[in-house]
Structure formats: structure tokens, C-alpha cells
C-alpha positions as CSV (number, residue, x, y, z in Angstrom):
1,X,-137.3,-14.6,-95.8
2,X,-140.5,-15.0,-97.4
3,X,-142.3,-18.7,-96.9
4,X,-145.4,-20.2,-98.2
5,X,-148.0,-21.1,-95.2
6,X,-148.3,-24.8,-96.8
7,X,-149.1,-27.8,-94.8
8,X,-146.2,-29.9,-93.7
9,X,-147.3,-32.5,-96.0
10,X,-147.8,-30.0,-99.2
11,X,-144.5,-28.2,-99.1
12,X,-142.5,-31.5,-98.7
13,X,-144.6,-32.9,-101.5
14,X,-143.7,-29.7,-103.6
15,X,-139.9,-30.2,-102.5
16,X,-139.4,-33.1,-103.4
17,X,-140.9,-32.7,-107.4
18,X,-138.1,-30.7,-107.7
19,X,-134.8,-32.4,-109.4
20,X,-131.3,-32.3,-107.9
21,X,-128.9,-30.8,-110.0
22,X,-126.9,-33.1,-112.8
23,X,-124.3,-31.4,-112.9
24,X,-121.2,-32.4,-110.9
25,X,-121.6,-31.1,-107.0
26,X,-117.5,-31.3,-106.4
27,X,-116.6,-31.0,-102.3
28,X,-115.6,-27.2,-101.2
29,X,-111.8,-26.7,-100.9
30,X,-110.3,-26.5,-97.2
31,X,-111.3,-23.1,-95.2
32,X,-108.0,-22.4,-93.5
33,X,-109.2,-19.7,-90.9
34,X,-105.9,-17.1,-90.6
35,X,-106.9,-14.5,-87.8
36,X,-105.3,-14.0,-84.5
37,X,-106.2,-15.7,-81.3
38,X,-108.9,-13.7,-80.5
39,X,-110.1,-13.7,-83.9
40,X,-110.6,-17.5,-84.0
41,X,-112.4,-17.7,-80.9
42,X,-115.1,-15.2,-81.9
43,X,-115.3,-17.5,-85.5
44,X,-115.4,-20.9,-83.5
45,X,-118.2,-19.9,-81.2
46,X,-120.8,-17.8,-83.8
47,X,-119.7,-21.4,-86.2
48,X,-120.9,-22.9,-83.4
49,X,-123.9,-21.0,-82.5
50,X,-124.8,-21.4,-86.0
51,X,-124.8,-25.0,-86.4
52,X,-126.6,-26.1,-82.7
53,X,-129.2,-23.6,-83.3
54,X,-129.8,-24.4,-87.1
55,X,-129.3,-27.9,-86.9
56,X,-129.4,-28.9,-83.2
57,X,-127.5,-31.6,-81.7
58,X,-126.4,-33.6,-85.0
59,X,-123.6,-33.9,-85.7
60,X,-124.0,-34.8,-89.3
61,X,-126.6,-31.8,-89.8
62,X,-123.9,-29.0,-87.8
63,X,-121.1,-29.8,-90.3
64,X,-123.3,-29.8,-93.4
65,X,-124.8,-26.0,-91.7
66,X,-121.2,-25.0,-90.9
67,X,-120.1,-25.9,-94.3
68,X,-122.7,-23.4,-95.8
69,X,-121.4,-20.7,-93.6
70,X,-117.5,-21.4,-94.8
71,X,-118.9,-21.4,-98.3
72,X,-120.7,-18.0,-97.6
73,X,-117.6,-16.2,-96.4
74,X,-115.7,-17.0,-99.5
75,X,-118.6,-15.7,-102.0
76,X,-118.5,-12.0,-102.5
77,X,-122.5,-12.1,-102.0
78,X,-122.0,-12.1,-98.2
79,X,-120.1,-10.5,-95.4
80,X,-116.5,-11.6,-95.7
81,X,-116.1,-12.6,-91.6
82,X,-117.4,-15.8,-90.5
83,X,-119.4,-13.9,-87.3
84,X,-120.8,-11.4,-90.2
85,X,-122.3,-14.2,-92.1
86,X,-123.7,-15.8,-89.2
87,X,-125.9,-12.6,-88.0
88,X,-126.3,-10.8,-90.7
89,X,-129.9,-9.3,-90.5
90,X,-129.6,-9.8,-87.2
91,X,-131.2,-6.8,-86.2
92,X,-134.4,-7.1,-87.8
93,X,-137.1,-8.7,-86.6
94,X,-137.6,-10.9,-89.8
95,X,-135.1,-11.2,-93.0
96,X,-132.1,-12.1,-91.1
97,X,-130.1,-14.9,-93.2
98,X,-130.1,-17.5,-90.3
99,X,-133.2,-17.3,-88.5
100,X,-132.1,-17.9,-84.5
101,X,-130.2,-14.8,-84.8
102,X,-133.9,-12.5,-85.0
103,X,-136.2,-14.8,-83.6
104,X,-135.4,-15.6,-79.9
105,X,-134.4,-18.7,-80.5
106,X,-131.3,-17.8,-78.1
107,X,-133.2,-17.5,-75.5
108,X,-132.9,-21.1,-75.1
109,X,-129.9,-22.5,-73.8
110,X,-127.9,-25.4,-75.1
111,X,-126.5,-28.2,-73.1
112,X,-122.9,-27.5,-72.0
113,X,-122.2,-30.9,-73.6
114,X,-123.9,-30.5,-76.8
115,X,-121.9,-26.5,-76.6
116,X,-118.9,-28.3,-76.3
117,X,-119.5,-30.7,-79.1
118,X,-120.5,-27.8,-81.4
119,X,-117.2,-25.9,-80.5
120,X,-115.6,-28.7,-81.3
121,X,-117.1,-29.1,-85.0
122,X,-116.7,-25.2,-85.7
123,X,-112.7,-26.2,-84.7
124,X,-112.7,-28.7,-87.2
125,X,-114.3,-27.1,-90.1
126,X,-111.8,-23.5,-89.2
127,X,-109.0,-26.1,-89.5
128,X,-110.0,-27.3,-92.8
129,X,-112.0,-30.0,-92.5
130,X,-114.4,-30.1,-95.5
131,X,-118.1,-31.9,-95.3
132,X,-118.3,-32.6,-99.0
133,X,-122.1,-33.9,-99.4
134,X,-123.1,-30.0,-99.8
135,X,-120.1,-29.2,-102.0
136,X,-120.7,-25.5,-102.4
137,X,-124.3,-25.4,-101.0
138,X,-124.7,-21.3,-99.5
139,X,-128.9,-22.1,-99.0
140,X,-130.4,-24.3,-97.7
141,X,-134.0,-25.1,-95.8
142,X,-136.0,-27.9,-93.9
143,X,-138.1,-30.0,-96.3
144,X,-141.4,-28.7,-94.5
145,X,-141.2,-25.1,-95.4
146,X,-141.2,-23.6,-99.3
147,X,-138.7,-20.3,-99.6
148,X,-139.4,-17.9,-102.3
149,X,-135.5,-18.6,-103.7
150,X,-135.9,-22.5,-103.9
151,X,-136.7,-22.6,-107.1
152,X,-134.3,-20.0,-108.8
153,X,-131.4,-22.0,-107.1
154,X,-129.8,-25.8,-108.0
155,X,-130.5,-28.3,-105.2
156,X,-127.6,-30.1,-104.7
157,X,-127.9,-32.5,-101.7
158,X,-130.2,-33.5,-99.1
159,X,-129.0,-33.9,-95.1
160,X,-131.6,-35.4,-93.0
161,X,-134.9,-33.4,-93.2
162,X,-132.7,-30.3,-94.7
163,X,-132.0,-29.4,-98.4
164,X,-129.0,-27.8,-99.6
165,X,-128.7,-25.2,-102.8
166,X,-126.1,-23.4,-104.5
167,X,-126.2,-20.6,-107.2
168,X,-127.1,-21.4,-111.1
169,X,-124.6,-20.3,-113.7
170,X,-120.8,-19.2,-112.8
171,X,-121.7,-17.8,-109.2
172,X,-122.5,-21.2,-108.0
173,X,-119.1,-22.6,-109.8
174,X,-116.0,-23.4,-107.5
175,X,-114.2,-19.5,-109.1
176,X,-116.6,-17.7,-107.7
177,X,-115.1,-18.8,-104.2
178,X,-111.8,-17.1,-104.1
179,X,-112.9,-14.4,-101.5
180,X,-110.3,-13.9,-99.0
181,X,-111.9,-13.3,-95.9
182,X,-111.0,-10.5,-93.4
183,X,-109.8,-10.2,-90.0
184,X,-111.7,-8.6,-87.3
185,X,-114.0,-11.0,-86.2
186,X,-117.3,-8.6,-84.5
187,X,-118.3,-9.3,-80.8
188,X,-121.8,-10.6,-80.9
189,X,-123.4,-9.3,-77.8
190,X,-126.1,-12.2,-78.2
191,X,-124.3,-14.9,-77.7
192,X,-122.5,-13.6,-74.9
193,X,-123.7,-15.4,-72.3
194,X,-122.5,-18.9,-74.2
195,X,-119.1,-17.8,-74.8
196,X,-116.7,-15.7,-72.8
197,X,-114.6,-14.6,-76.6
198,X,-118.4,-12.3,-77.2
199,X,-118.4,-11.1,-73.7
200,X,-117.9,-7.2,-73.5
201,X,-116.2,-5.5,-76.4
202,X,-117.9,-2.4,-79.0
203,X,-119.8,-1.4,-75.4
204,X,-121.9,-4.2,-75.6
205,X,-122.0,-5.8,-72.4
206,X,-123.7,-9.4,-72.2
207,X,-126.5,-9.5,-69.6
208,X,-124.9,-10.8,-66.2
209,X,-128.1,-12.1,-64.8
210,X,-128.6,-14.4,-67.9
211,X,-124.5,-15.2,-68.0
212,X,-125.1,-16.3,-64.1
213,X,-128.1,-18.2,-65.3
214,X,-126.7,-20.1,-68.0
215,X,-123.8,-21.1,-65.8
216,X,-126.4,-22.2,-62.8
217,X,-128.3,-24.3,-65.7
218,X,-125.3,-26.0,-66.7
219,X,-123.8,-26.8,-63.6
220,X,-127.2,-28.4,-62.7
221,X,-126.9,-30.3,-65.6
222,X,-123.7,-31.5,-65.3
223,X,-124.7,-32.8,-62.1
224,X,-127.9,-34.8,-62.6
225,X,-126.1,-37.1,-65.5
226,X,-124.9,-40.5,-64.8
227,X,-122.2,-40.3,-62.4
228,X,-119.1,-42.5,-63.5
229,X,-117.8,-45.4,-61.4
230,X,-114.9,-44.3,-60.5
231,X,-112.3,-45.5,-57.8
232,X,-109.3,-46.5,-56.6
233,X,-109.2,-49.6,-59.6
234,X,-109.0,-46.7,-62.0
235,X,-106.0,-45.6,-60.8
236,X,-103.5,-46.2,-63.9
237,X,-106.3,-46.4,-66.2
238,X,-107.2,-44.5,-69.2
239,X,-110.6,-42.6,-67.8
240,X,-112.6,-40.4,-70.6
241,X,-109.6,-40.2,-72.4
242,X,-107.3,-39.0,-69.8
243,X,-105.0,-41.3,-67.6
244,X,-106.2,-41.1,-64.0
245,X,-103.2,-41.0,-61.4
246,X,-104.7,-40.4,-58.6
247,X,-108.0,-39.5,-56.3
248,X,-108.1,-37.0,-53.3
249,X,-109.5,-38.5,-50.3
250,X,-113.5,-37.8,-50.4
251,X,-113.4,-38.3,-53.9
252,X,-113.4,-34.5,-55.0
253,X,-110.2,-34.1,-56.8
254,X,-108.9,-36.0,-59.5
255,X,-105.5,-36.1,-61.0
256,X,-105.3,-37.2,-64.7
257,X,-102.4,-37.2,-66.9
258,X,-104.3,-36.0,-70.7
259,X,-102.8,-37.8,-73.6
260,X,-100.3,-36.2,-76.0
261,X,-102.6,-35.9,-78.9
262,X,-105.8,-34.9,-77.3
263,X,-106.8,-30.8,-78.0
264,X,-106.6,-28.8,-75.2
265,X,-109.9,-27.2,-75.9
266,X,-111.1,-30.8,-75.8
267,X,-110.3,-31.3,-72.0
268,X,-113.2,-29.5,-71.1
269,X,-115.2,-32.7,-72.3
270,X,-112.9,-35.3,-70.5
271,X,-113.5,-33.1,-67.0
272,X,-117.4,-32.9,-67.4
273,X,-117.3,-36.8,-68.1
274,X,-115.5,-37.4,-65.2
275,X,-117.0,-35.2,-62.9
276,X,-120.7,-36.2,-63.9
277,X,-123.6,-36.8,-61.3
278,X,-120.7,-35.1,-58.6
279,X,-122.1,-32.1,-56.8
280,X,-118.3,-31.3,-56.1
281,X,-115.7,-31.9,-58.0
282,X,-112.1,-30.7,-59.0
283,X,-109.5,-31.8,-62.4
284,X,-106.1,-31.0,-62.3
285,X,-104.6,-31.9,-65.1
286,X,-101.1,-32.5,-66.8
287,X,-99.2,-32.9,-69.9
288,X,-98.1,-36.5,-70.6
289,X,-94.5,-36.9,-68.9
290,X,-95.1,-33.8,-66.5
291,X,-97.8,-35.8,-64.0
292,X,-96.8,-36.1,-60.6
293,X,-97.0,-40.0,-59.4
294,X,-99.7,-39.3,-57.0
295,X,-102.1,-37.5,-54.2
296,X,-100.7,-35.0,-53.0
297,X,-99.2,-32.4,-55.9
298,X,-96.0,-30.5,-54.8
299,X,-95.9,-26.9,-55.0
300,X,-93.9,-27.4,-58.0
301,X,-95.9,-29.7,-59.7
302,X,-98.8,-27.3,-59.4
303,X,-97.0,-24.9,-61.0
304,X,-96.9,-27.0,-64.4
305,X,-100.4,-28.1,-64.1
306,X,-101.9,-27.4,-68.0
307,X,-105.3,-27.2,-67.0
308,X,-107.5,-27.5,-64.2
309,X,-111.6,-27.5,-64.1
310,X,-114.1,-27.1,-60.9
311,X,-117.8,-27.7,-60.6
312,X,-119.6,-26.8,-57.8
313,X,-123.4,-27.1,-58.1
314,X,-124.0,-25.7,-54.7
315,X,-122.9,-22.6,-56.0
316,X,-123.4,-23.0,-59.6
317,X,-120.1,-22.8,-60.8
318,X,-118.2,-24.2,-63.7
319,X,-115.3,-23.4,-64.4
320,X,-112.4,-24.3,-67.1
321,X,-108.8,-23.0,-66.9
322,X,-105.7,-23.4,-68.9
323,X,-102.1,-22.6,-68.2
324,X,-101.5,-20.1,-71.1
325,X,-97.6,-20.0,-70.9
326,X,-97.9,-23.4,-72.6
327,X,-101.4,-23.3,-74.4
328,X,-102.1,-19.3,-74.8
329,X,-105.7,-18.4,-74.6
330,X,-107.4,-15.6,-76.8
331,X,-109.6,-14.7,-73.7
332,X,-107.6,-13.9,-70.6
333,X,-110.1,-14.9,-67.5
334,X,-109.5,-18.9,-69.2
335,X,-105.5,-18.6,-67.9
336,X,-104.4,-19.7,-64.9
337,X,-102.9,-17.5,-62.4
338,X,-99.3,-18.0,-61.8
339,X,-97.6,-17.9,-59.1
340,X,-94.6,-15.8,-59.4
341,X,-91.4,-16.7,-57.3
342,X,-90.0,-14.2,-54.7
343,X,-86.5,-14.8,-54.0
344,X,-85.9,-14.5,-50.4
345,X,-83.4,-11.7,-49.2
346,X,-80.0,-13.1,-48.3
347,X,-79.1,-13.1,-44.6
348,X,-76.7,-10.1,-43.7
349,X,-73.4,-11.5,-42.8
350,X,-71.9,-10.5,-39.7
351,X,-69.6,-7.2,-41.1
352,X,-72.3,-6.1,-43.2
353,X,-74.2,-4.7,-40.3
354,X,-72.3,-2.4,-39.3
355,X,-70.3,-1.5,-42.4
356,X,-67.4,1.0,-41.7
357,X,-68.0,0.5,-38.1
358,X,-65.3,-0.6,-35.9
359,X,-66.1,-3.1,-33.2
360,X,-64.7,-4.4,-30.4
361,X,-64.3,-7.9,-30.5
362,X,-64.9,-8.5,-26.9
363,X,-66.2,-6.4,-24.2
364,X,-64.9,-5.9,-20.7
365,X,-65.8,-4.8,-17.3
366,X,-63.9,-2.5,-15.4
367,X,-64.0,-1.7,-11.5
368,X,-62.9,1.8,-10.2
369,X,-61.6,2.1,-7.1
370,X,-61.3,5.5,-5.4
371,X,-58.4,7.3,-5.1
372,X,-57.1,9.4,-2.4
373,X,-57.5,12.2,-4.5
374,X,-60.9,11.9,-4.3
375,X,-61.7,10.7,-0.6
376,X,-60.1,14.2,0.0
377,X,-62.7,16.1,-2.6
378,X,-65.4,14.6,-0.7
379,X,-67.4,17.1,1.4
380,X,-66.9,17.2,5.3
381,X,-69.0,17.6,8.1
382,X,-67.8,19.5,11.1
């Protein structure tokens, strides 16, 4: 991409000479993403990389960049996968059509908050939700820098310091966006270290020393926040959006009961509030009307757990698991393991032991006397 070296000052004097369209600037119909599990979870998280990078932690300014990347999966200009839009040109070192994908601008690591909120915006927009300012917007650039293609385009909106464009004539008109996207979602080795769904895959194997980095970073950052008052007052009390029922002596584990309309991939952000500023801490977590009533869980009740989280930031570790017979996963490691009964082998009865045996049913003892027979078969002495 090809941009004038013009003062600040200059190029947002030049942008803003320039007219927004006239004409109408309807709201892009729902995207409705269709792919399988695993499919979705690459989509969410290049969305996601897309927006935090692009846009940073704003959450007006992600959906307006997530918006543009819907938009751009639909026109038959651009790749027709949401993880194809996102990186194309990745592999150059300049030209690639969303500039943190070439210019090491992943190198920096996002917050595992700020992650999470992204996620949770790329979820949204998947879903169908629509961010209407940008209407069909597939550009768009920060009002300090001049592109070559601003002014063969419409501008159409303006989101913070960002302005959005869409195509002149019948390519920028609502038609042109009947592209049906594809299935097939590409694993984007660059991102593997923020999300486990781009881990592996086409032989690309993230780097595990920057994976175990990452996860050190955000487990230190989880545990320098403001730690939550929390205590035995909260018991029965709606904590971060889950009900607490109960706390583990030392203050380590926490039960929770997580409310019937709350996303599971949204419980990630209810055990990071609650285990804030906590060098240690554990979430178990259940369904509403499958909580046990308090400290300690029952073997049983363990079994139905529907998600549990630990952070240790001795260790470094952070991790989220869900029990996938209930919520399935499209990445594996994020199930639980379950247990699997053994039924125990039924005592032998009595007559099974010696099956086709005959027994006595009592024993007895019998003394021998000898017989004259056999005092005279003894040998004498003379």
C-alpha cells in the first residue's frame, strides 16, 4: 500500500477536504458464518486478530474493522474465507491488505482481557450482528496517513480517528455482496501463539517458546490487577456474573453456579475477574440447576462440572477448560477429561468356584487303629 510521507497535520487537512458520499450508506445485511466447529474458531480468532491489532482495544473501532472484513468476504474482489481476507499479502514484506499481518506488529502481545473482549466481538459479528455506521465500507485508513486509493473510492463514514470507503458505481452497491463464502478456514501459523484453533495444522507449527511466553505474560498480568474482595459474604451472591456457592478453605477454589444465558466462551472472562490479583487460583463451574450446595464437590458432582479454569502465576499457567459432552469444543486440548466408570467385577458366589466340582459339605477326621493283621506284618527281632 502506497502512502504519501505528509505531515500528520497535512494529510488530515487533505482528508478531511474530501466530501462523504450523498448517496444513501444503507447497514450491511447479517453475516451468518456456516462452517463447522473448527471452522468458526479459526474465523473468530483471525476476526479477532484483525480488529485488536487494527483498531486496538475499542470496542466501537473493532466492530467498525470487523465489519469491513465481513463486507470483504462477501465481495468477489477478495478471498472468500474470513482468515483469507484477514492475511492476505501476508507474506510480503509490504502490500499486505491489513498491515499487522507483514509488519511485526504481532510480535506484541495483547492483554488476555482485551483477547478475550476481541473474541468476543468477532462471536458477535459471525452471529450476525451488523455495525451499520460503515454500511458496506471494504477500505478504510487513519485520518493521519493519505493512501493512493482514497480518492478513487466514496468515503462513507468516519469512526474515531479512522475513515471508512466503499467502491463507486455498482461494485460498492448492496448486489455486489451476494458472495457465498467457503469453508475451510486456513491455519495461520502467526497467530498461533494467541489462539490454540491456529496451533499446528498444514506443518506449520507455532513457536513453543513464544506460546510459553505469551502464557507467562498473561498469567502475570492476570495477577498484578486489582484483586476482588471476595469472601464468605459473597456466598449466594451474583460475583462477575456468576453466582458464587462456595470458597475452599485458603481461598483458592471457588465454586460458582454461571447463569443460564451467559456464553460459554464468555466464562473465561467471569474466572479472570474473579481470580484477579490471586497468585493461585481455581473455578469450577456449573450449569444453573446442576451446582452442588457447597465446599466440598462429590465425585459425582465433579463429573457434571461445565467448566473449570486455573491460574497459577508461579508457574505461569492459565488454563480454560470446558466439558465438551455438553458444550463441544472445536479444539480438543479445551475438553475436559472424563472420567469413565469401571463397573466393579461381581463377587463369585460360593458354587461358582468350583463349578462342576463336587464338594463335601463337611470334613471329618478319622483315627486308624492297628489291626492284628498288621502287629503280625511287623518285623521281629530275635
Amino acid at each position: 500500500m502506497t502512502i504519501y510521507a505528509l505531515p500528520r497535520d497535512r494529510a488530515r487537512a487533505l482528508n478531511s477536504a474530501i466530501p462523504f458520499a450523498r448517496t444513501a450508506n444503507p447497514p450491511a445485511r447479517p453475516f451468518i458464518f456456516t462452517g463447522s466447529e473448527t471452522d468458526l474458531a479459526r474465523a473468530t480468532d483471525c476476526l479477532a486478530a484483525a480488529q485488536i491489532y487494527e483498531a486496538g482495544d475499542d470496542a466501537v473501532g473493532e466492530q467498525a474493522v470487523a465489519q469491513v472484513v465481513l463486507n470483504r468476504v462477501r465481495h468477489p474482489a477478495f478471498p472468500k474465507t474470513v482468515c483469507g481476507v484477514v492475511f492476505q499479502g501476508q507474506e510480503r514484506r509490504i502490500g499486505c491488505q491489513f498491515t499487522f499481518s507483514c509488519d511485526g506488529a504481532l510480535a506484541r502481545t495483547p492483554s488476555p482481557t482485551a483477547w478475550q473482549r476481541a473474541r468476543e466481538i468477532a462471536r458477535a459479528a459471525l452471529a450476525g450482528k451488523v455495525f451499520g455506521a460503515v454500511g458496506y465500507a471494504t477500505h478504510y485508513h487513519t485520518d493521519w496517513v493519505v493512501p493512493y486509493w482514497s480518492g478513487s473510492l466514496d468515503k462513507i463514514a468516519g469512526v474515531g480517528t479512522h475513515l471508512f470507503f466503499r467502491w463507486r458505481g455498482w461494485w460498492g452497491t448492496p448486489p455486489a455482496f451476494r458472495k457465498s463464502s467457503e469453508n475451510g478456514e486456513p491455519v495461520i501459523a502467526k497467530i498461533g501463539p494467541l489462539s490454540a484453533a491456529h496451533q499446528g495444522g498444514d506443518g506449520a507449527e507455532p513457536s513453543r517458546s513464544a506460546a510459553i511466553a505469551t502464557a507467562v505474560a498473561a498469567s502475570a498480568e492476570l495477577a498484578a490487577r486489582p484483586k476482588m474482595a471476595i469472601g464468605a459474604k459473597s456466598v449466594g451472591k451474583t460475583v462477575a456474573g456468576a453466582r458464587l456457592i462456595a470458597i475452599e478453605p485458603g481461598d483458592v477454589s471457588f465454586l460458582v453456579e454461571l447463569g443460564r444465558g451467559t456464553a460459554a466462551d464468555s466464562w473465561v472472562t467471569i474466572a479472570q475477574t474473579l481470580c484477579a490479583g490471586r497468585p493461585l487460583c481455581r473455578i469450577m463451574g456449573w450449569r444453573a440447576g446442576s451446582a452442588p450446595s457447597g465446599w466440598p464437590p462429590s465425585a459425582a458432582q465433579i463429573e457434571t462440572m461445565s467448566f473449570g479454569y486455573i491460574h497459577n502465576a508461579g508457574i505461569g499457567l492459565q488454563r480454560a477448560l470446558w466439558n465438551c459432552k455438553q458444550t463441544p469444543r472445536a479444539v480438543k486440548s479445551e475438553c475436559m477429561r472424563q472420567r469413565i466408570p469401571v463397573a466393579a467385577p461381581p463377587a463369585p458366589s460360593p458354587d461358582a468356584t468350583l463349578a462342576g466340582v463336587r464338594r463335601k459339605e463337611r470334613f471329618e477326621t478319622v483315627k486308624i487303629a492297628p489291626t492284628e493283621a498288621m502287629n503280625n506284618m511287623a518285623p521281629r527281632t530275635e
